[in-house]
Backbone as ProteinMPNN parsed JSONL, in Angstrom:
{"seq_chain_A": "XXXXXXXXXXXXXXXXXXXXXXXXXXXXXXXXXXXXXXXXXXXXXXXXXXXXXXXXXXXXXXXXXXXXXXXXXXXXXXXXXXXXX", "coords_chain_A": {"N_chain_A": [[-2.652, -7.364, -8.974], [-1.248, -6.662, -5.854], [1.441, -7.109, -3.866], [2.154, -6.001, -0.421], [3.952, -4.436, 2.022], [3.603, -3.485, 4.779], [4.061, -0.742, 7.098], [3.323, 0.313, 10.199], [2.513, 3.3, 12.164], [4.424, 4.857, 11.091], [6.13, 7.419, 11.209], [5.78, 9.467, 8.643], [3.706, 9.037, 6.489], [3.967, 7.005, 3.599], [4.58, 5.618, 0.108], [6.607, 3.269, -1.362], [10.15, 2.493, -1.261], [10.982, -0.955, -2.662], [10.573, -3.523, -1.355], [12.453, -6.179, -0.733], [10.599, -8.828, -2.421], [8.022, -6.979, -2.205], [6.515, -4.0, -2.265], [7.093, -0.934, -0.358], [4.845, 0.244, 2.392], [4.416, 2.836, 4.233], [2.677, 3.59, 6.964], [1.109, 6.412, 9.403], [-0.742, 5.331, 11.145], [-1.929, 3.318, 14.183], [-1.53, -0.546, 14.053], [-4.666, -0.736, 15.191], [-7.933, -1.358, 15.565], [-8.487, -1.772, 12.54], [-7.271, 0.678, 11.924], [-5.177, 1.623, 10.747], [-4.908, -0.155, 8.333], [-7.398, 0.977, 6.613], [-5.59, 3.342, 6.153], [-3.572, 2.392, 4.729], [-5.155, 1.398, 2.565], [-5.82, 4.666, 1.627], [-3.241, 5.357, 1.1], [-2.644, 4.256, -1.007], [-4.228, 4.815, -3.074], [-4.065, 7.4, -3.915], [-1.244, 7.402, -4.11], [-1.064, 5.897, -6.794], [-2.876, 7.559, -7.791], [-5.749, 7.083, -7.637], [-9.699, 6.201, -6.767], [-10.127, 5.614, -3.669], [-12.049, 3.404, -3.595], [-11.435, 1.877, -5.294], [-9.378, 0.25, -4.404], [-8.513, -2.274, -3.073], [-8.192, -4.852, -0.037], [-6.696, -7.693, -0.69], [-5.548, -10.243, 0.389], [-4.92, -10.743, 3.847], [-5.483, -9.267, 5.696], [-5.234, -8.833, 8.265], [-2.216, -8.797, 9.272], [0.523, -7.409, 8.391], [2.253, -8.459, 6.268], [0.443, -7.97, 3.063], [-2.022, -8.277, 0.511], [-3.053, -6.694, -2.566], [-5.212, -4.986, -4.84], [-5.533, -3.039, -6.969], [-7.333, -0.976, -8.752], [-7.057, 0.133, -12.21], [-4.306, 0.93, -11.969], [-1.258, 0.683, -13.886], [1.074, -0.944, -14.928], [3.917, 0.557, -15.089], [3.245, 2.825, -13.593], [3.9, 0.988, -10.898], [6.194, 0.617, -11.157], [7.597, 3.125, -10.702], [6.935, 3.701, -8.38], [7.978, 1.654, -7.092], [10.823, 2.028, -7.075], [11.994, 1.284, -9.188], [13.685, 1.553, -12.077]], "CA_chain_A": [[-2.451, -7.593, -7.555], [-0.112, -6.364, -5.553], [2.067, -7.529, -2.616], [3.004, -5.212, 0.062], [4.681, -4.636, 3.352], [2.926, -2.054, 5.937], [4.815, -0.534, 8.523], [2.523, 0.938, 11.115], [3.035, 4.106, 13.076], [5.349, 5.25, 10.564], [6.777, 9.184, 11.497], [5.48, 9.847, 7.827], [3.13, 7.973, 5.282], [4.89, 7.024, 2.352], [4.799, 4.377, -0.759], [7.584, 2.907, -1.685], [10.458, 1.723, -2.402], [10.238, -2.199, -2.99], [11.645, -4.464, -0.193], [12.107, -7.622, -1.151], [9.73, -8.834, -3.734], [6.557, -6.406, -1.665], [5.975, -3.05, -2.237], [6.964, -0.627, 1.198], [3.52, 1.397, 2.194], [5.052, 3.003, 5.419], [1.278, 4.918, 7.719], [1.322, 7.027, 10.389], [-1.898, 4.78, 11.742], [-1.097, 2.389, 14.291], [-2.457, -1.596, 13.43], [-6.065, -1.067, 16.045], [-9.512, -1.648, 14.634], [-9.024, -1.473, 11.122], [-7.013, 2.173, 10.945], [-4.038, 1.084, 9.524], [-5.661, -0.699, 7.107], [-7.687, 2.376, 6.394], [-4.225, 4.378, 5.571], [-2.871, 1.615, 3.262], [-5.864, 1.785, 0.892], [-5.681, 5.165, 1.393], [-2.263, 5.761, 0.566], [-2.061, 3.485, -2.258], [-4.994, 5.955, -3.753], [-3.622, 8.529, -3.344], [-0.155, 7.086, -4.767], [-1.767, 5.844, -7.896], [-4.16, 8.172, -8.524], [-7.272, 6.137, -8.136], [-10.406, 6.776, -5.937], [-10.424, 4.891, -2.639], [-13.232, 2.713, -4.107], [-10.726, 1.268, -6.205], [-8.084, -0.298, -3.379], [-9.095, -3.958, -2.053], [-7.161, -5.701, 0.371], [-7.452, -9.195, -0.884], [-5.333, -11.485, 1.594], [-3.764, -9.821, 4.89], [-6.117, -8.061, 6.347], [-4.381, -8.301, 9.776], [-0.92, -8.874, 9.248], [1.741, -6.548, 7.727], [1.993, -8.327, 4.428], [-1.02, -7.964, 2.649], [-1.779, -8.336, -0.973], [-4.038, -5.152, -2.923], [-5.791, -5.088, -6.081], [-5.101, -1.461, -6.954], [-7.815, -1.087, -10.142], [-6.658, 1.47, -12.7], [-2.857, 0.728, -12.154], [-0.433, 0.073, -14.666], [3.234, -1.475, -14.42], [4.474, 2.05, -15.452], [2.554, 3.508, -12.257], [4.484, 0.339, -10.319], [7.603, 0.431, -11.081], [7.746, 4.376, -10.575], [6.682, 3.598, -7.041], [8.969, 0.767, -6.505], [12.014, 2.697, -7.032], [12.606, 0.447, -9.97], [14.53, 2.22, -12.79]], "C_chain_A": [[-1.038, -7.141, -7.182], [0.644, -6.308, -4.565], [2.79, -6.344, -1.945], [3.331, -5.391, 1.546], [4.7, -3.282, 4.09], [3.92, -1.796, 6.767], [3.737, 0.716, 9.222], [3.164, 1.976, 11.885], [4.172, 4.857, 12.673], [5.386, 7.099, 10.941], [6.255, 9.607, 9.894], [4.291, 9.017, 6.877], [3.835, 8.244, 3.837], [4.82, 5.443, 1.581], [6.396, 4.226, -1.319], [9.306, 3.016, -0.883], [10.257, 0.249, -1.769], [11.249, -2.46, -1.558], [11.128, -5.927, -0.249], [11.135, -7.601, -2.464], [7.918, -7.943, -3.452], [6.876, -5.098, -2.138], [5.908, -2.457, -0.509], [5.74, 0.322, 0.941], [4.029, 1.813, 3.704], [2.786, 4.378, 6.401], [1.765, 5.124, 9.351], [0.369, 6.198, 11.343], [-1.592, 4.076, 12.482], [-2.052, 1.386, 13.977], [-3.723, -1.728, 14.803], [-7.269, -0.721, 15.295], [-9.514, -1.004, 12.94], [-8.009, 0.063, 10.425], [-5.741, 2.051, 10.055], [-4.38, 0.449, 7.771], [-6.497, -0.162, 6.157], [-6.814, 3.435, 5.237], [-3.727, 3.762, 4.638], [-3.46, 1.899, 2.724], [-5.993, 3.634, 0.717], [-4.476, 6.354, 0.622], [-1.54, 5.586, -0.652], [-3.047, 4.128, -3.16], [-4.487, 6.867, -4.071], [-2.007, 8.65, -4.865], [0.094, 6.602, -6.729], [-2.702, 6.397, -8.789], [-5.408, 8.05, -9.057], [-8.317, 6.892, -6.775], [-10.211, 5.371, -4.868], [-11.316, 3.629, -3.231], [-11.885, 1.677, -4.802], [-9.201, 0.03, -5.928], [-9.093, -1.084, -2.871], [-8.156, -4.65, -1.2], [-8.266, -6.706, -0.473], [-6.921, -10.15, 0.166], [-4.466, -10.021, 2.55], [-4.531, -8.757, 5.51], [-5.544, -7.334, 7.707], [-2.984, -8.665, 10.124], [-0.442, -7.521, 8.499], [2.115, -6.985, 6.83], [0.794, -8.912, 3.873], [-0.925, -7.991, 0.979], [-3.123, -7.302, -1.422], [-4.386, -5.322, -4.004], [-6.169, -3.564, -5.974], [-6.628, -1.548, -8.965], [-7.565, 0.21, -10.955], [-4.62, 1.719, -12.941], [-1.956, -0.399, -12.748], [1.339, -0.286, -13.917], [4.197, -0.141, -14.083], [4.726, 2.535, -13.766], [3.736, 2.548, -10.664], [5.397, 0.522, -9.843], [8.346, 1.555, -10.629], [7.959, 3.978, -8.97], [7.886, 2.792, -6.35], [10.747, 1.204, -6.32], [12.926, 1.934, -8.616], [13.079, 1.245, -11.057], [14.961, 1.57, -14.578]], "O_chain_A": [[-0.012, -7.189, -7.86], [0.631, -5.158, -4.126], [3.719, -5.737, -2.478], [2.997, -6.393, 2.179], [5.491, -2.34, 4.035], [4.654, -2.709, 7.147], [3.503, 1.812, 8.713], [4.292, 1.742, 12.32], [4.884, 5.446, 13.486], [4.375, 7.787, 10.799], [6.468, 10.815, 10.002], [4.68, 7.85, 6.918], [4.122, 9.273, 3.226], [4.951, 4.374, 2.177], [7.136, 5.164, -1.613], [9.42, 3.729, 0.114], [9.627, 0.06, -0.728], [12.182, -1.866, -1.017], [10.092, -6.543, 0.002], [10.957, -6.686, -3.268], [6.924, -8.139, -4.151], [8.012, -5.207, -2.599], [5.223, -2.955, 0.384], [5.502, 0.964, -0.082], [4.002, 0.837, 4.454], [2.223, 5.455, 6.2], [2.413, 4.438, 10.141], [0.684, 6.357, 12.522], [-0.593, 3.544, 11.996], [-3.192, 1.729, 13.661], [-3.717, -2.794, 15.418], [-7.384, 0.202, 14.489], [-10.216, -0.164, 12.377], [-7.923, 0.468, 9.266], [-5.531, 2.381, 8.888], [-4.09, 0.679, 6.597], [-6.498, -0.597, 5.006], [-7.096, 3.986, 4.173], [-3.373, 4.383, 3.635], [-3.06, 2.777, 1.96], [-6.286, 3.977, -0.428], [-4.576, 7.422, 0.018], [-0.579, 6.131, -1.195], [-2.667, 3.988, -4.323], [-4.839, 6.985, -5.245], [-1.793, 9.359, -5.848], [0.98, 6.865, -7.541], [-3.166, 6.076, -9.883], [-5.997, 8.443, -10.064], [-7.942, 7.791, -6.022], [-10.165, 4.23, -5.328], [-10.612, 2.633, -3.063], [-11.792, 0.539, -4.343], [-8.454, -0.619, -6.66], [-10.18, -0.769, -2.387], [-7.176, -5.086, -1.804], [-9.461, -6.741, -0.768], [-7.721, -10.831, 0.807], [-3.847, -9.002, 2.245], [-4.185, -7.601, 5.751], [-5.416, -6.176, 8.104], [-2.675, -8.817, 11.305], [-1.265, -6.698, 8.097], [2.534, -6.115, 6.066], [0.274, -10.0, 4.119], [0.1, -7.755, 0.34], [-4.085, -7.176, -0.664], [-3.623, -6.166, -4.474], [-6.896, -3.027, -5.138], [-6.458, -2.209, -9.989], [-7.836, 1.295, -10.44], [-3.96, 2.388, -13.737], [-1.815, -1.593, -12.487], [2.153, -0.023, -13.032], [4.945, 0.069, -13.128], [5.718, 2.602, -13.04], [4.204, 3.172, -9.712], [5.702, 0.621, -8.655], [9.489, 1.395, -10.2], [9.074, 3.972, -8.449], [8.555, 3.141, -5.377], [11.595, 0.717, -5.572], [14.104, 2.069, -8.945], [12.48, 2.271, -10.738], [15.764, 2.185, -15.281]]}, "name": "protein", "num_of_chains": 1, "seq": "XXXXXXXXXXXXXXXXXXXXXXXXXXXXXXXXXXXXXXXXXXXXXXXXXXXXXXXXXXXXXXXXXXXXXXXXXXXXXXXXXXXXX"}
């Protein structure tokens, strides 16, 4: 699982780096019916190298921090993302 922190309407889509103890997922989508929410699991696919199928929100569906069950991703894959070093 994995805690993150959306920013909607972002000028780019982009994972990372960490803020705070979340994970940044920045989408170009803004938060109306679902498309944002859309772009996260799609970006965190994408970012990980998993198939869509494989990204769950689990809590947060309609807020801006949401928690993900990414299947297929290791710490490695994480920490890369997070900017962690």
């Amino acid at each position: 699982m994995i805690d993150v922190l959306v920013v909607p309407r972002a000028s780019r889509t982009a994972v990372g780096p960490r803020v705070g103890d979340r994970l940044r997922v920045a989408v170009t989508a803004p938060p109306v019916d679902g498309a944002a929410n859309a772009a996260v699991i799609e970006a965190l696919a994408d970012a990980f190298g998993v198939r869509k199928a494989s990204v769950t929100i689990v809590r947060g569906e309609t807020g801006r921090r949401k928690t993900v069950r990414v299947e297929g991703a290791t710490a490695g894959m994480l920490q890369r993302l997070a900017g962690d070093n």
